[in-house]
C-alpha positions as CSV (number, residue, x, y, z in Angstrom):
1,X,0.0,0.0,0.0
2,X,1.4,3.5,-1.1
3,X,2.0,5.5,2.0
4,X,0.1,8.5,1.5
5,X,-3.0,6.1,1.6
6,X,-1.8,4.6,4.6
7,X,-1.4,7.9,6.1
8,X,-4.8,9.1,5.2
9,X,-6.8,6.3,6.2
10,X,-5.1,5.6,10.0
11,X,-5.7,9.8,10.5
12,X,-9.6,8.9,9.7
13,X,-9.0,5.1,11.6
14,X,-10.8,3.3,9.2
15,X,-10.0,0.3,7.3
16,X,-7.9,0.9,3.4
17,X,-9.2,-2.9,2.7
18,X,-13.2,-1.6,3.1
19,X,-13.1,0.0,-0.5
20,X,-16.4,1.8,1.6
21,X,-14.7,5.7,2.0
22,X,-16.7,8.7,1.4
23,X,-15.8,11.1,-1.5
24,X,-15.0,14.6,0.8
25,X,-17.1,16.8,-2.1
26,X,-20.0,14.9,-3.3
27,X,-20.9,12.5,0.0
28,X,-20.4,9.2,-2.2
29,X,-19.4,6.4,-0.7
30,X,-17.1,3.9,-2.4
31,X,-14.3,3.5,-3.5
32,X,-12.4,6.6,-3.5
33,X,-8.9,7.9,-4.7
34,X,-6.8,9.3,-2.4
35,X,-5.3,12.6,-3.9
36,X,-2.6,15.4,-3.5
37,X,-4.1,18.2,-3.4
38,X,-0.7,19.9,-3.8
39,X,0.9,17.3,-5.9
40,X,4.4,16.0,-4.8
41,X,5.1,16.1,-8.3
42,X,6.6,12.5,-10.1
43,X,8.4,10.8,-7.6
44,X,8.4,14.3,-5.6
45,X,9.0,14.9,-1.9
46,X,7.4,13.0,0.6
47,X,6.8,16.0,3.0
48,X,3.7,16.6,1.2
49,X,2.4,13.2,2.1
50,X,0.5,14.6,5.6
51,X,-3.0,14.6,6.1
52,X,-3.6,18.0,5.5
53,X,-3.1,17.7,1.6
54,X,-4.6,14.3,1.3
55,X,-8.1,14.3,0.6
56,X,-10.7,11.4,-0.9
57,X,-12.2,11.9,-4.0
58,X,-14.4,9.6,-6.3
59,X,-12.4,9.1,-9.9
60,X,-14.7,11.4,-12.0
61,X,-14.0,14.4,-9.4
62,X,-10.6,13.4,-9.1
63,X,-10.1,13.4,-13.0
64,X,-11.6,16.9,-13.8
65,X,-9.9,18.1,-10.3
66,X,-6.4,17.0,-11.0
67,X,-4.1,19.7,-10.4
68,X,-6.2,22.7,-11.5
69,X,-4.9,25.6,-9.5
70,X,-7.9,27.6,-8.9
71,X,-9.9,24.8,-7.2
72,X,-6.9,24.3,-4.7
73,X,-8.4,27.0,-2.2
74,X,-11.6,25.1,-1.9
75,X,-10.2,21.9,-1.9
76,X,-8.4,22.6,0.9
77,X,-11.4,24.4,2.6
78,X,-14.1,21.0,2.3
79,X,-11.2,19.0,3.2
80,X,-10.3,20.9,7.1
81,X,-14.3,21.2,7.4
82,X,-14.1,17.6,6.7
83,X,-11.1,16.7,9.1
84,X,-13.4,19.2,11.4
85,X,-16.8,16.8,11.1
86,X,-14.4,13.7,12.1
87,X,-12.6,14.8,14.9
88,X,-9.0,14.4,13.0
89,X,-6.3,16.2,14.5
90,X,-4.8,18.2,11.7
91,X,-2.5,21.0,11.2
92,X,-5.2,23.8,10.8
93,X,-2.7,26.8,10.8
94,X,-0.9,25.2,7.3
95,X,-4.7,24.7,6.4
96,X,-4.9,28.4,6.9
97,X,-1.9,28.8,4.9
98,X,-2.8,27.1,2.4
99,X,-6.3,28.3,1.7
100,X,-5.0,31.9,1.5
101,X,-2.3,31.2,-0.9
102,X,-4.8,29.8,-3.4
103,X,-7.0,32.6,-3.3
């Protein structure tokens, strides 16, 4: 299993192996891909592998998504209120951060 999954799914403490994750924009439960929301880049830093830039999203979302630039702000915002709803402990000054640099 590829780390940042493993990362993302022991912050939430559910099970990788349930395929049964909710997609953090549209609700949908299934399976989900995991995705950068700042990407590490191909083969890129690891640093960026922290639940704070992780978030679940279902293919189709992840697809048009990708690494479009001005949907990083709000990606980043439903992902803390996300964290928020499920009691992870998260970083929320980076969030912060992060949120204003994309707007």
């Amino acid at each position: 299993m590829k780390q940042h999954i493993k990362i993302y799914f022991d912050a939430l403490g559910l099970d990788p192996y349930e395929n049964r994750q909710e997609c953090e924009l549209t609700g949908f439960v299934g399976v989900v891909d995991i995705h950068h929301i700042q990407r590490r880049g191909m083969g890129g830093s690891k640093k960026l592998d922290r639940i704070e830039n992780l978030m679940a999203l279902n293919r189709k979302d992840h697809d048009y998504l990708g690494e479009k630039q001005h949907f990083k702000s709000m990606l980043f915002r439903k992902h803390m209120h996300f964290l928020e709803r499920n009691n992870v402990k998260f970083d929320k000054e980076y969030m912060l951060n992060q949120i204003a640099r994309y707007e």
